[in-house]
N, C-alpha and C positions, 0 to 999 in steps of 0.2 A: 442142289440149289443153294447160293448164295445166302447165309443166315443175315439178312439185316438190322435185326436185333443185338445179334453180336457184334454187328459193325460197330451199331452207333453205340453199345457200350464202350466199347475198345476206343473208340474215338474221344468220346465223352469224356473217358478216364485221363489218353495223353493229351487233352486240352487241360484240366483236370493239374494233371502233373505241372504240365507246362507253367503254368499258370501262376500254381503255389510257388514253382522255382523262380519264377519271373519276378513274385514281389515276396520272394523271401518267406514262405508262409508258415506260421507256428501251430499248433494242436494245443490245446487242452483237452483231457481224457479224466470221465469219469466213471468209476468203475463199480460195479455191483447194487444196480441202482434196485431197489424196490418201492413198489406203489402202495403200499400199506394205509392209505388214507382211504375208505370205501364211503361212498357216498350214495343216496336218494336210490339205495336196494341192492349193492351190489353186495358180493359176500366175497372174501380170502382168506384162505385156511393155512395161508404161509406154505402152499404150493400153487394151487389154481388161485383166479381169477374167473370172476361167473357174475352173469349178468343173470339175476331167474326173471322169470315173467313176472309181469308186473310191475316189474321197476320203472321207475319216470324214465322217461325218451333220453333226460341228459344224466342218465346216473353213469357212475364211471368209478377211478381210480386214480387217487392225488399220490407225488412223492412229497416224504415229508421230512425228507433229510435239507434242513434249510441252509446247511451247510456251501449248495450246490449254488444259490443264487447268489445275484442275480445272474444269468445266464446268456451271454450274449453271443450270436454266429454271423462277423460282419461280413465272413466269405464264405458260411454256411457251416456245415457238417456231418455228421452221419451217427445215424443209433443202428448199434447189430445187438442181439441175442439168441439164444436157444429156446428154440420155440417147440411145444406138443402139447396133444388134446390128448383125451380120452376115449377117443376113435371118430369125434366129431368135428367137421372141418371146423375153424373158427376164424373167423373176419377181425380183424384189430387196429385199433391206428393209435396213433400217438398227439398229442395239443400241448402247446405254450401260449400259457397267456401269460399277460404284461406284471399280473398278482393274483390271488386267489377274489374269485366273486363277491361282491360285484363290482372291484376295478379293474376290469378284465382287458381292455382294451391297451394296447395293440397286442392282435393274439393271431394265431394260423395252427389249421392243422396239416399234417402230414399224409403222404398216401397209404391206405387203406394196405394190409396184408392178409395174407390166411397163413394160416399156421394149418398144417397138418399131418398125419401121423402121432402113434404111439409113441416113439421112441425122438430124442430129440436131434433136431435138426439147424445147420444156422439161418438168421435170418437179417436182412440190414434193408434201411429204410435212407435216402440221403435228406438233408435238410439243408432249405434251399437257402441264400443268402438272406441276411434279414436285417443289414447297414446298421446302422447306431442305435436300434431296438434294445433292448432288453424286457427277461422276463423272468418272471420267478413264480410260476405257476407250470407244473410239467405233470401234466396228465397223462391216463392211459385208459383206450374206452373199447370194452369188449362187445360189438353190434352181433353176435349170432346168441339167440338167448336159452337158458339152460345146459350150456356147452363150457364145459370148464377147462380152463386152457393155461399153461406153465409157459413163463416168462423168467428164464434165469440167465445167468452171466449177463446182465442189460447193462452197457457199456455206449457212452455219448462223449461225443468227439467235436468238439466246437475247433471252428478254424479260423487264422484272423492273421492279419501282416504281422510285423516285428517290428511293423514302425509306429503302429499304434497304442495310443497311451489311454486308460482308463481316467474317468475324474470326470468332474462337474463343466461341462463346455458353456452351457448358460452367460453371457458377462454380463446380466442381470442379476445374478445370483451372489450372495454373499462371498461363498468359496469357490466363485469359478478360477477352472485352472488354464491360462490362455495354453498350455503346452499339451491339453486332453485333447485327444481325437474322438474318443469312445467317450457317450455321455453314459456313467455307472449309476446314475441315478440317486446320486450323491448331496446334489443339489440342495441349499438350504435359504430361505427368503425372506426367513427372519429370523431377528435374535428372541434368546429368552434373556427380561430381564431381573435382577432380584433387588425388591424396593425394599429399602430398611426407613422405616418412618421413626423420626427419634423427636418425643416430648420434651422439650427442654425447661420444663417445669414453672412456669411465668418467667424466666429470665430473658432481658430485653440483648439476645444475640444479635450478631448482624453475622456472623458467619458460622458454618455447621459445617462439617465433615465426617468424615472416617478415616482410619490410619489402621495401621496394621503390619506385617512384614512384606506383602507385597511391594507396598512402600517404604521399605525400610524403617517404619515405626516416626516417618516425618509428621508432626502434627499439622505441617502444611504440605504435604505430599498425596494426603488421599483425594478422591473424589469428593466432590463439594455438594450441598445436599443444596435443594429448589426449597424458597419460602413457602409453608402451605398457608399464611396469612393467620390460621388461627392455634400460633405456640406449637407448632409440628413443622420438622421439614425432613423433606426426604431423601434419600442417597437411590437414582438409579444406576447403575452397573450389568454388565452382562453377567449371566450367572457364572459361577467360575464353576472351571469342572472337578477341582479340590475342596475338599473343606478349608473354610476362609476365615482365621483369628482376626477379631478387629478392636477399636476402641471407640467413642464420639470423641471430637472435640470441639469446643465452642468458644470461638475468637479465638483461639491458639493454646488453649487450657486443656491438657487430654483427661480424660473421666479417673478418678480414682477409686478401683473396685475392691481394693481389698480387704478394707476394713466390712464392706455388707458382706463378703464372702467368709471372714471372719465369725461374722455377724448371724452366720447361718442361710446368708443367699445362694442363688445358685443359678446366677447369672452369666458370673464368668467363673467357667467352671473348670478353663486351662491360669492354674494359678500354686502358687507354692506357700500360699496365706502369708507371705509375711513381704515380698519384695515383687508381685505381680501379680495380674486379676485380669485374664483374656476372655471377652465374650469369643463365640464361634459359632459360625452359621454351618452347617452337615449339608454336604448335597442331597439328601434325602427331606433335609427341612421345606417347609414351605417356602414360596418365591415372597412374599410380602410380609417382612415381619416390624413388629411395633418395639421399641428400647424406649427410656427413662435415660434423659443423658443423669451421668453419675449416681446410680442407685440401682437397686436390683427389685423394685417394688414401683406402682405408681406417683403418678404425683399427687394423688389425693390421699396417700399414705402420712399423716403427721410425724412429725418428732414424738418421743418418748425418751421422759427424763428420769431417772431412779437417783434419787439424792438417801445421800446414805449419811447419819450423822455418829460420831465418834466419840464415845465417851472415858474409851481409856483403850492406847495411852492416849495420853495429852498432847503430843506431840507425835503427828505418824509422815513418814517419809513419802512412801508409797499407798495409795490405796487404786486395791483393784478390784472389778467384777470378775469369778472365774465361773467358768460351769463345764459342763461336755465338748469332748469326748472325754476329753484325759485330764481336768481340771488343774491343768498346770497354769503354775502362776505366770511362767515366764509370755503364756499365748492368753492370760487376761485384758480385760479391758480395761484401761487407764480411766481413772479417775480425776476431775481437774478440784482441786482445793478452792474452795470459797471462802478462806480465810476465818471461818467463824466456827471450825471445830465440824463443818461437812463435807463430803465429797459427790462431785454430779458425774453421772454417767449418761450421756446421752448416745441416741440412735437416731439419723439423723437419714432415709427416712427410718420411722418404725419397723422393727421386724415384723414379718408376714405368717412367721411361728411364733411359739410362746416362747419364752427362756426362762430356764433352770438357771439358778445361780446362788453362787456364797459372797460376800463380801469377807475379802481378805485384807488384811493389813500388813503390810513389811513382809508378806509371803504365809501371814498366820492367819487361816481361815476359820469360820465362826465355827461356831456346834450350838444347835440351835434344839437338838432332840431331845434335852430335857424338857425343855418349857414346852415344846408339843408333848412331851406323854403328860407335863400338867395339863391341858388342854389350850393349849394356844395353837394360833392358824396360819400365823407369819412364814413356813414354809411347810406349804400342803404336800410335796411330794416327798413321803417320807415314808420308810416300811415298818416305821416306830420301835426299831430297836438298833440300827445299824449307822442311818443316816437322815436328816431332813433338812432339804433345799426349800430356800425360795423359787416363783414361778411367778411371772408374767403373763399373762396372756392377753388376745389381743383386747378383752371387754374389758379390760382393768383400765381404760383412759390414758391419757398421757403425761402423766405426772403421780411419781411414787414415792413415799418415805420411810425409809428403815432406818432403824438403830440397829449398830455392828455389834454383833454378837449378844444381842438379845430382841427378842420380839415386846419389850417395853421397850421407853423411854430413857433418856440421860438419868429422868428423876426416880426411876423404879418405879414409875404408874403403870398399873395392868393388875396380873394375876397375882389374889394373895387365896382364897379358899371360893371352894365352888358350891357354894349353898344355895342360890336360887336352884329353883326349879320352874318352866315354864313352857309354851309350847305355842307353836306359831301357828296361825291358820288362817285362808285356806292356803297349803302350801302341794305345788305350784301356784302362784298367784300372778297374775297382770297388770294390778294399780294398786291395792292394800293389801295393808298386812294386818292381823288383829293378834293378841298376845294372853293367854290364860294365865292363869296365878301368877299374876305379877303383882310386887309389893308396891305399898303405896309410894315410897319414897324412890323409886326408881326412876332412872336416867338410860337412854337407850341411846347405842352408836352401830350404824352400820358398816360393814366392812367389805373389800371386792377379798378375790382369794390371797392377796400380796398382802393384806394387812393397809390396805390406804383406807383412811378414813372417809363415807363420802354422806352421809347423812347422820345428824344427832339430835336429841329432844330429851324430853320431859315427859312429855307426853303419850303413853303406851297404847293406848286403846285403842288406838287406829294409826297405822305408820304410813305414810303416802310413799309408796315406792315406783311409782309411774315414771319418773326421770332417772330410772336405772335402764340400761342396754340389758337383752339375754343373757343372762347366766348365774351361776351360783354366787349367792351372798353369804356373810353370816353376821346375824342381829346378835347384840352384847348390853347385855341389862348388869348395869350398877348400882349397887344399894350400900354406901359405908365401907367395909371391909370386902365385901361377898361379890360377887360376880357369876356370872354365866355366856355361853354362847350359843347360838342355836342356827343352825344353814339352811337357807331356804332357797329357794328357786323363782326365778323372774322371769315369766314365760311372754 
């Protein structure tokens, strides 16, 4: 008798053939597929697959080689493998959905098989056309249950013309590509953008930008930032896929970073300290970030001025601030001459750390470690036999005064012998201070850690220290020759 089964394979097949040959038809083949993702009860011991009882109705078997998507069969394909149980027949079929649950949709299963026998056997499933679909979810669901069943060499064969182009077909879409036939799911509908908001500190701009090497460093080349109305405006731009060096500029002035980078900022932190100062945004950064045009601090950060006066020589060429890392003179910080025997060093805004510093002259810096082992305070950070620097910090105010190369004055007023004795209490304190054994003739001055003067009296018995900020002070009782000092705390 006539097998018509075989017919209409054999038929199937040279239509089949014909078919692929007629429009050219290409393969993709992947090879040694495993389901290694078990799901809602299933178990695999890295030979069977097994459904036990009990498991939920859709438990099953994900591949998780995502290598494989998205996966698309515009003129179909075919999955073979070697299939065998453990002497029990076992029922199987295969699923593609569109992604893993729950955006499953557009999804299809395939026909149902049994596998059976001991010993392995092949087996192939065809999969039916499925036009400009794609999916990337490729199941595998074992329906006979307790029956443990080997799925190896699994091997999937997507089929598709030669004339077909993968890409974004949408012309809705940001990246559509008019020359895609095959939609890859590529699609994109909108941009990410990255807002840089830059305070430009009360100045009456009329225009903002950015610059950078995108733009070849034109100050009128970057993107131009939107008035936000109140002393902000903003630069939007699509986020670049590189990390991005940039600078402000306002009316056509680019920011100058190097002196706060100098200065201990660390704002622009692509910089050689001494001829450039790049901020840069990390593609890892956040998409909204806030800048200070010119400065590495905000704008409610004051100036802070250290005037340093000079009492010999008489005559100085240079005077510099120096401090850390490597206290070289030549990366000090200039000094402007006030004509009258001082020097000012401003920060212009205030640093947002403290600073260690010497005051140098013609490259000859102070030493200040004797007059602290006599008890003086003008540089606290000192190991009292090595070295002792001056320090600023941020409670010390904005405005400071030292004498170079000593913690007195031009006139030698300060430390001659330390005979008082006395004792401050309560210490920590909030709003007063009160003072034991103190002579009657005594005169008190208070002091922040740099040696600036910022309260003085007469009057010992009760000190009003209420209009000091947190932190450490030290009170200084004078009587004739004699002196002392004592540090307290301002909580």
């Amino acid at each position: 008798m006539f097998n018509s089964t075989i017919f209409s394979r054999a038929l199937a097949l040279l239509i089949f053939v014909s078919v692929s040959m007629f429009y050219n038809a290409q393969e993709t083949t992947y090879t040694d597929i495993e389901f290694t993702g078990v799901f809602d009860g299933t178990t695999y011991d890295g030979t069977y697959y097994t459904t036990p009882s009990g498991s939920q109705s859709w438990a099953g078997f994900a591949n998780e080689d995502v290598s494989l998507y998205p996966l698309s069969f515009v003129d179909g394909g075919e999955i073979t493998f070697t299939g065998a149980t453990s002497g029990t027949d076992v029922e199987v079929y295969f699923r593609f959905e569109y992604n893993p649950y729950p955006d499953t949709e557009p999804s299809f299963n395939l026909t149902s098989l049994t596998v059976s026998g001991t010993d392995g056997a092949p087996y192939s499933v065809e999969i039916p056309a499925q036009g400009t679909n794609t999916y990337s979810s490729f199941l595998l669901y074992v329906t006979t249950l307790d029956a443990p069943v080997s799925l190896t060499d699994v091997t999937l064969t997507a089929t598709y013309s030669s004339t077909d182009v993968y890409g974004c077909t949408d012309p809705s879409a940001l990246n559509y590509d008019p020359t895609a036939t095959i939609d890859d799911g590529s699609c994109i509908y909108t941009t990410v953008d990255l807002n840089i908001t830059i305070d430009v500190c009360g100045s009456a701009a009329e225009t903002v930008r950015i610059t950078g090497p995108s733009w070849g460093w034109d100050p009128n080349g970057g993107p131009e930032a939107s008035d936000n109305g109140d002393g902000t405006w903003t630069v939007s731009l699509p986020a670049p896929t590189t990390d991005m060096e940039f600078l402000v500029v306002t009316d056509g002035v680019q920011e100058n970073l190097i002196e706060d980078m100098t200065d201990g900022g660390s704002c622009a932190p692509v910089t050689d300290y001494y001829s450039y100062a790049n901020r840069i945004w990390h593609t890892t950064d956040a998409l909204d970030v806030d800048v200070n045009y010119d400065r590495c601090v905000p704008c409610s950060y004051p100036d802070v001025s250290i005037t340093s006066e000079i009492c010999e020589p008489l005559v100085a060429s240079e005077v510099k601030l120096v401090g850390p890392p490597n206290w070289d003179w030549n990366s000090g910080k200039l000094g402007v001459d006030n004509g009258d025997g001082t020097w000012t060093f401003t920060y212009s805004p205030a640093p947002s750390d403290s600073i260690e510093y010497q005051i140098f002259v013609d490259g000859l810096g102070e030493n200040l470690l004797q007059e602290v082992l006599d008890g003086a305070t003008c540089a606290p950070s000192t190991d009292f036999y090595s070295y002792a620097n001056r320090l600023w910090v941020i409670t010390d105010g904005e405005t400071v005064s030292n004498t170079y190369n000593t913690c007195l004055n031009c006139e030698g007023e300060g430390i001659t012998d330390i005979d008082i004795k006395f004792e401050v209490y309560p210490n920590p304190a909030s709003d007063k201070i009160s003072l034991s054994n103190v002579p009657s003739d005594c005169s008190f001055t208070i002091y922040n850690t740099v040696g600036s003067r910022l309260i003085s009296g007469t009057s010992t018995e009760s000190v009003d220290i209420s209009s000091l900020t947190r932190g450490m002070y030290f009170i200084e009782l004078t009587s004739k020759s004699q002196f002392n000092r004592v540090s307290f705390i301002k909580q």
